[in-house]
mmCIF file of the N, C-alpha and C atoms, coordinates in Angstrom:
data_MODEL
# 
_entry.id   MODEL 
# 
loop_
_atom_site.group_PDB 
_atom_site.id 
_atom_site.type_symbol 
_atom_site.label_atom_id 
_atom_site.label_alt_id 
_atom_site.label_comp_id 
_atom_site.label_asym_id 
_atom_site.label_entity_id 
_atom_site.label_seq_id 
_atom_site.pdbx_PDB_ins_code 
_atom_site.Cartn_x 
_atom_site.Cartn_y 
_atom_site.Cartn_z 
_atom_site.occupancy 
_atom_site.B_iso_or_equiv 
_atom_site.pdbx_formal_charge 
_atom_site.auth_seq_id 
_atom_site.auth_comp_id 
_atom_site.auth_asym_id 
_atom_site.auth_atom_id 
_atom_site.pdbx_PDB_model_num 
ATOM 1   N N  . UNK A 1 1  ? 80.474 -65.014 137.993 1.00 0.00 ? 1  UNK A N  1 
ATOM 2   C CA . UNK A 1 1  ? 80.218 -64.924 136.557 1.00 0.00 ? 1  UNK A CA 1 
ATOM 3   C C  . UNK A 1 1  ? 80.543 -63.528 136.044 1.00 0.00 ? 1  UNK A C  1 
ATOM 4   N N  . UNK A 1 2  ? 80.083 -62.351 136.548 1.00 0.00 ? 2  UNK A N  1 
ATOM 5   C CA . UNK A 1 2  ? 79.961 -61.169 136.033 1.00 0.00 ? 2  UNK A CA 1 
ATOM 6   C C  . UNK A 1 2  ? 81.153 -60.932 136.722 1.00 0.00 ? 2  UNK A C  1 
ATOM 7   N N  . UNK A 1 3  ? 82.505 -60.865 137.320 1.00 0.00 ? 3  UNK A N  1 
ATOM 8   C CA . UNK A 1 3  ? 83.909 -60.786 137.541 1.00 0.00 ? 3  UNK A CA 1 
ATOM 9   C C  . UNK A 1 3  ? 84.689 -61.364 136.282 1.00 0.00 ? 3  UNK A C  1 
ATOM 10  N N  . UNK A 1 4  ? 84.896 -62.306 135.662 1.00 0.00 ? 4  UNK A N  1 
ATOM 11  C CA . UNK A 1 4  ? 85.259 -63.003 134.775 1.00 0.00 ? 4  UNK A CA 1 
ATOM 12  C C  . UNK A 1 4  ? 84.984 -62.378 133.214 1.00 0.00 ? 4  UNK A C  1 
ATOM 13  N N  . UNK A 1 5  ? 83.854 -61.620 133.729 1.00 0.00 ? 5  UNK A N  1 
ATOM 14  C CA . UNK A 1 5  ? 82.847 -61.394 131.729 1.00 0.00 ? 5  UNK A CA 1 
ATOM 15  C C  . UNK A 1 5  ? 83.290 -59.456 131.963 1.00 0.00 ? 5  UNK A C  1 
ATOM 16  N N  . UNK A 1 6  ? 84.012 -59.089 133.073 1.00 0.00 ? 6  UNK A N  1 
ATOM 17  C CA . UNK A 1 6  ? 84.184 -57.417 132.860 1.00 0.00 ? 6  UNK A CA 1 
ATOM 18  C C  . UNK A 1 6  ? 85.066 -57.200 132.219 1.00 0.00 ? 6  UNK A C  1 
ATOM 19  N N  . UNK A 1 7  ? 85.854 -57.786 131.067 1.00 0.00 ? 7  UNK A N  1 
ATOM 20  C CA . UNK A 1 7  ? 86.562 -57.364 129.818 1.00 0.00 ? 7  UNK A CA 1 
ATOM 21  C C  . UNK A 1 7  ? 86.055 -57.460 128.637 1.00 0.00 ? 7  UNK A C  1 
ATOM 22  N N  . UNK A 1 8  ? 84.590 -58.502 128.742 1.00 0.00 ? 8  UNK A N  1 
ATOM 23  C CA . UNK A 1 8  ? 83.146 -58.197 127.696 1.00 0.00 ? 8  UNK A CA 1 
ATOM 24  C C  . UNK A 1 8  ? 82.894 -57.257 127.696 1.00 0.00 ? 8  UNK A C  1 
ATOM 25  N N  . UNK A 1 9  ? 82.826 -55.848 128.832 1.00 0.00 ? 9  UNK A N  1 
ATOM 26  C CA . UNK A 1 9  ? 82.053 -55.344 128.883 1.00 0.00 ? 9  UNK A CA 1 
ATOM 27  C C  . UNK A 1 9  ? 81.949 -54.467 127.795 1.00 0.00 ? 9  UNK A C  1 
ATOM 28  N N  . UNK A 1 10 ? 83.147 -54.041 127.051 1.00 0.00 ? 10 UNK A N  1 
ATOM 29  C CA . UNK A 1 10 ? 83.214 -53.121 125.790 1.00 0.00 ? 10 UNK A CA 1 
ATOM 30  C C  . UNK A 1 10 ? 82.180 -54.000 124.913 1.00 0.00 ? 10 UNK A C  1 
ATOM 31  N N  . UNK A 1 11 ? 82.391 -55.204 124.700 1.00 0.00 ? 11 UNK A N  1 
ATOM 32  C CA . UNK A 1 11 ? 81.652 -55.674 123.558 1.00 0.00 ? 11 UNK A CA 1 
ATOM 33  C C  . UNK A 1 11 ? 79.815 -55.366 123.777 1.00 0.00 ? 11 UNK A C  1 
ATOM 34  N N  . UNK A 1 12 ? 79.603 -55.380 122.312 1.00 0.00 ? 12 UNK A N  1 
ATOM 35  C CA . UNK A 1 12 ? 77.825 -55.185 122.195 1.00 0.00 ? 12 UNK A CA 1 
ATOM 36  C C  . UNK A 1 12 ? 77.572 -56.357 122.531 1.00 0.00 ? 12 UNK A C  1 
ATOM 37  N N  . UNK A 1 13 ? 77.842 -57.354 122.356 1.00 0.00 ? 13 UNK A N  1 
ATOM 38  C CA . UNK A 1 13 ? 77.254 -58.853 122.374 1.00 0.00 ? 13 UNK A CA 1 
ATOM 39  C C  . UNK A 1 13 ? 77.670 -59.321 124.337 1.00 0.00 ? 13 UNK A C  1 
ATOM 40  N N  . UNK A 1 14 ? 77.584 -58.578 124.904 1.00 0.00 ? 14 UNK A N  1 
ATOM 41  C CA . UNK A 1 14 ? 77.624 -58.802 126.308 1.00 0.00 ? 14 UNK A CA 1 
ATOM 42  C C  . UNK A 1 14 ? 76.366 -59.891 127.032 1.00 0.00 ? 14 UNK A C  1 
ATOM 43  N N  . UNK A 1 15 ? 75.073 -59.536 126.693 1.00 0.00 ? 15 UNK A N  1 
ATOM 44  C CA . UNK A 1 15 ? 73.475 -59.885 126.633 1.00 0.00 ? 15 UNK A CA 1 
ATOM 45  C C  . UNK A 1 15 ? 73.800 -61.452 125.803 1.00 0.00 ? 15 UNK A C  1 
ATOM 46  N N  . UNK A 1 16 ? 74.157 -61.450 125.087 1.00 0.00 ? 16 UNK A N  1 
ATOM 47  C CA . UNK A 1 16 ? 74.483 -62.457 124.341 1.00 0.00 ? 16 UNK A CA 1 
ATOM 48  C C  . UNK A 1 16 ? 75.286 -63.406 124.928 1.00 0.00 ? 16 UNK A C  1 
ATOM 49  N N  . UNK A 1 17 ? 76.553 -63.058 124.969 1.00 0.00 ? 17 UNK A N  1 
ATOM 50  C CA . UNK A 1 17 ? 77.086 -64.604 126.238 1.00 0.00 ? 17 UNK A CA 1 
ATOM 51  C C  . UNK A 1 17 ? 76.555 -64.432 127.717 1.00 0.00 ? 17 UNK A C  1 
ATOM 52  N N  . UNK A 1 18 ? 76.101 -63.813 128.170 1.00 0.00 ? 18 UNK A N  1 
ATOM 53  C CA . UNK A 1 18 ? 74.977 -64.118 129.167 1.00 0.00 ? 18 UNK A CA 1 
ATOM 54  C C  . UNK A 1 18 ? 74.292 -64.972 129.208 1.00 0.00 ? 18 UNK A C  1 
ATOM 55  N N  . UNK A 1 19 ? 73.455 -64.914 128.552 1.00 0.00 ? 19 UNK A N  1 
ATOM 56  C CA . UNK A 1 19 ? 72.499 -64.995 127.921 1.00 0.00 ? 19 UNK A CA 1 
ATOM 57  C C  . UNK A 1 19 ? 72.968 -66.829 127.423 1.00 0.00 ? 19 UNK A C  1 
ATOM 58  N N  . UNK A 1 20 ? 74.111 -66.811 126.951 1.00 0.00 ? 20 UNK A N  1 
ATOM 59  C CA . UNK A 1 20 ? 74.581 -68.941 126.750 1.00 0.00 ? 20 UNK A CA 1 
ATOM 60  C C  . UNK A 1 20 ? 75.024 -68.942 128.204 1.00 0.00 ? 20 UNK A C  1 
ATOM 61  N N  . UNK A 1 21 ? 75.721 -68.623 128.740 1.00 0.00 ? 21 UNK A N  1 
ATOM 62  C CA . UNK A 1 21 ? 76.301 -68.542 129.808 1.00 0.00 ? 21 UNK A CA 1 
ATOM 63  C C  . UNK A 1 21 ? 75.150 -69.365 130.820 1.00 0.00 ? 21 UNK A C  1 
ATOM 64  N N  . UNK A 1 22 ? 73.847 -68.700 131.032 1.00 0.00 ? 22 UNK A N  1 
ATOM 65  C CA . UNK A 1 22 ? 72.744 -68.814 131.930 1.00 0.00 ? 22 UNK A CA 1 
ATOM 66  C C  . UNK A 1 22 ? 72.659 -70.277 131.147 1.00 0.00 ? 22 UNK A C  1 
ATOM 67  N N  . UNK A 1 23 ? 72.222 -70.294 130.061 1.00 0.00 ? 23 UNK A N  1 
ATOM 68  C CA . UNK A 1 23 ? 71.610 -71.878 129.366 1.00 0.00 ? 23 UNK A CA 1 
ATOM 69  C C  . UNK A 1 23 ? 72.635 -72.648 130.076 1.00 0.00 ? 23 UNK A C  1 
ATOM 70  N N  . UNK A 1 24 ? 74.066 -72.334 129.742 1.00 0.00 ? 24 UNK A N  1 
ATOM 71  C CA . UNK A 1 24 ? 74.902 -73.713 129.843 1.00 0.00 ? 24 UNK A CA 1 
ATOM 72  C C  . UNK A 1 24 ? 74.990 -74.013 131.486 1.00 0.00 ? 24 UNK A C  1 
ATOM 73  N N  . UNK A 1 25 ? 74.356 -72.882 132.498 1.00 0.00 ? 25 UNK A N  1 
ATOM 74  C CA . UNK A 1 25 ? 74.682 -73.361 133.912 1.00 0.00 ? 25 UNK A CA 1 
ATOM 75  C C  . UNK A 1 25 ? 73.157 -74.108 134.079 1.00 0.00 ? 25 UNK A C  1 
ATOM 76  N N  . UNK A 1 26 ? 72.194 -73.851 133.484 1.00 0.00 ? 26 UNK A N  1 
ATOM 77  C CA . UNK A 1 26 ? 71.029 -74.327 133.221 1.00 0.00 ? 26 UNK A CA 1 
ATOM 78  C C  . UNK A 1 26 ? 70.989 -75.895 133.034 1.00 0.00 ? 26 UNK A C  1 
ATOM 79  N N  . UNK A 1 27 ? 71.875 -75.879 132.046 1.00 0.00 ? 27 UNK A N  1 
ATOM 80  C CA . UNK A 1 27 ? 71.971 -77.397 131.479 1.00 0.00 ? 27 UNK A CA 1 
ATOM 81  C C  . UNK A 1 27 ? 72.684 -78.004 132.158 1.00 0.00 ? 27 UNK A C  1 
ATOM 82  N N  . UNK A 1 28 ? 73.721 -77.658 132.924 1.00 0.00 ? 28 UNK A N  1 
ATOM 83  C CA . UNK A 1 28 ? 74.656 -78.367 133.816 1.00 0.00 ? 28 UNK A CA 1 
ATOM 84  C C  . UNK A 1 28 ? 73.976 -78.874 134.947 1.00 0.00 ? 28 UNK A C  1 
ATOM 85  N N  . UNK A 1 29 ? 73.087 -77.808 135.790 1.00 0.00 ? 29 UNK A N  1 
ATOM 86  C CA . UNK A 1 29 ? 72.560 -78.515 136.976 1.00 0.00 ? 29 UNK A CA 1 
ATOM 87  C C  . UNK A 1 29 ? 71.291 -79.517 136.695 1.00 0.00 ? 29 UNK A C  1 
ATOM 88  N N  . UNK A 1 30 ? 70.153 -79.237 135.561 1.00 0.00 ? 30 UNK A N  1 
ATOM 89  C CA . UNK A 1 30 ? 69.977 -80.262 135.059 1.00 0.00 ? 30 UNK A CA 1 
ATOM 90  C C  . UNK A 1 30 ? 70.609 -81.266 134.572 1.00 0.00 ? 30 UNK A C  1 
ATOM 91  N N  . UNK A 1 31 ? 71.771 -81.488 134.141 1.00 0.00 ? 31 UNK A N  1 
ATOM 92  C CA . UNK A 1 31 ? 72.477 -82.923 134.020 1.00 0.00 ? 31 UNK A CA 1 
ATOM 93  C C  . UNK A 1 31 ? 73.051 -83.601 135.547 1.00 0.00 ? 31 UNK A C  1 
ATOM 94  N N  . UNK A 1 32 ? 73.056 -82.744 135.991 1.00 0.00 ? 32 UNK A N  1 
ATOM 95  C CA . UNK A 1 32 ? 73.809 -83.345 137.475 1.00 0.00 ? 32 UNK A CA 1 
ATOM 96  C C  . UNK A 1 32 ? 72.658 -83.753 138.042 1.00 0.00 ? 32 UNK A C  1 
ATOM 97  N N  . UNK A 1 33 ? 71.090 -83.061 138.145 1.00 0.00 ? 33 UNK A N  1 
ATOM 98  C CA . UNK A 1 33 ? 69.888 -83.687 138.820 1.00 0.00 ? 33 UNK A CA 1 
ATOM 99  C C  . UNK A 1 33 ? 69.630 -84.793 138.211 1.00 0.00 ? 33 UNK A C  1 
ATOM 100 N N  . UNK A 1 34 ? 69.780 -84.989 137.467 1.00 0.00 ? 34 UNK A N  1 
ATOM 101 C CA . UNK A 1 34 ? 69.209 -86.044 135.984 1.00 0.00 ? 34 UNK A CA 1 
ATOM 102 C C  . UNK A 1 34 ? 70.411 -87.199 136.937 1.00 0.00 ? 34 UNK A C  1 
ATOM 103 N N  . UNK A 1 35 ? 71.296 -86.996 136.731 1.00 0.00 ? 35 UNK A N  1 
ATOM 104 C CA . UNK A 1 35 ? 72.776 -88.230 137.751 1.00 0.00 ? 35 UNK A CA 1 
ATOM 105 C C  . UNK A 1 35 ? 72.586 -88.267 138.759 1.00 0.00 ? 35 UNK A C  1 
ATOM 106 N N  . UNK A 1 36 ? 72.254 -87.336 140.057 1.00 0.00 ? 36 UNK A N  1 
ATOM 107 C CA . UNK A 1 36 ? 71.731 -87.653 141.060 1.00 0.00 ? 36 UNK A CA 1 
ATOM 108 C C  . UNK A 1 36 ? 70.446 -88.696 140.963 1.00 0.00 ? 36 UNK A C  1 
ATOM 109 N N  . UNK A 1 37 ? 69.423 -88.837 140.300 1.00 0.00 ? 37 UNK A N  1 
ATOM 110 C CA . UNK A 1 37 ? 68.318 -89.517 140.473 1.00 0.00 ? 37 UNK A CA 1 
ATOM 111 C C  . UNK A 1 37 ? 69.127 -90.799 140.162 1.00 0.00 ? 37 UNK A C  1 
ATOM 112 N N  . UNK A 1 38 ? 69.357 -90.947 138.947 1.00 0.00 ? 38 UNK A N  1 
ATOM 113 C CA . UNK A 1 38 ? 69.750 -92.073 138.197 1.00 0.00 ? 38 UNK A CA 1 
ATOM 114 C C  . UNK A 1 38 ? 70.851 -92.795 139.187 1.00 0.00 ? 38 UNK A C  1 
ATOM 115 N N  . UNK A 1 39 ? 71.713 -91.820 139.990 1.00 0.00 ? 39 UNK A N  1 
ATOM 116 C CA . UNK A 1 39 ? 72.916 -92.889 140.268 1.00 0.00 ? 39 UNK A CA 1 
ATOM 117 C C  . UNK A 1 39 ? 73.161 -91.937 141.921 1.00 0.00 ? 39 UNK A C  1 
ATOM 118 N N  . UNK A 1 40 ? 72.136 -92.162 142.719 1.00 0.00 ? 40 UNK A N  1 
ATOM 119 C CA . UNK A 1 40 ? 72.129 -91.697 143.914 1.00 0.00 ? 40 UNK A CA 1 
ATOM 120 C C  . UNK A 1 40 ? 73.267 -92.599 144.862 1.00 0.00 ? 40 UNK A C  1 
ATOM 121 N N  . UNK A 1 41 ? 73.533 -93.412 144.928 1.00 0.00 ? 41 UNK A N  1 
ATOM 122 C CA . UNK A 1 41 ? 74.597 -94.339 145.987 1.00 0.00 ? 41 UNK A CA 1 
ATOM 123 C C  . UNK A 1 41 ? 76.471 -93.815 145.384 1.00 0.00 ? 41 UNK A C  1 
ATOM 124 N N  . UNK A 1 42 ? 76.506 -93.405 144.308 1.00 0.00 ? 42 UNK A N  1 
ATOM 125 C CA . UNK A 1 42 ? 77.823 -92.732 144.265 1.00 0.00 ? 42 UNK A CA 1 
ATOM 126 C C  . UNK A 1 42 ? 77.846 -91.379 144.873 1.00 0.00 ? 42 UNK A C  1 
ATOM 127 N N  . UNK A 1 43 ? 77.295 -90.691 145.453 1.00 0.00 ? 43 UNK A N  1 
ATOM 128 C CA . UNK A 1 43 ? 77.201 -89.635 145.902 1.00 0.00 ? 43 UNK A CA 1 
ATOM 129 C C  . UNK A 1 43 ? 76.767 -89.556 147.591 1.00 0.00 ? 43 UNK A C  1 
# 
């Protein structure tokens, strides 16, 4: 994550896409646990 975001680093708003960054990996592995329960035999 922080390899990818070191041409943010000039910007002030750095804390800030972090900061979605964390939510959206947040929300991802909750959606994938949420599909694992629901649909355990495709996996």
């Amino acid at each position: 994550m922080v390899m990818h975001h070191k041409r943010r680093d000039r910007q002030p708003s750095t804390a800030q896409t972090l900061n979605l960054d964390s939510r959206r990996t947040l929300a991802l592995v909750g959606y994938v646990c949420i599909l694992c329960i629901f649909i355990p035999n495709d996996i």
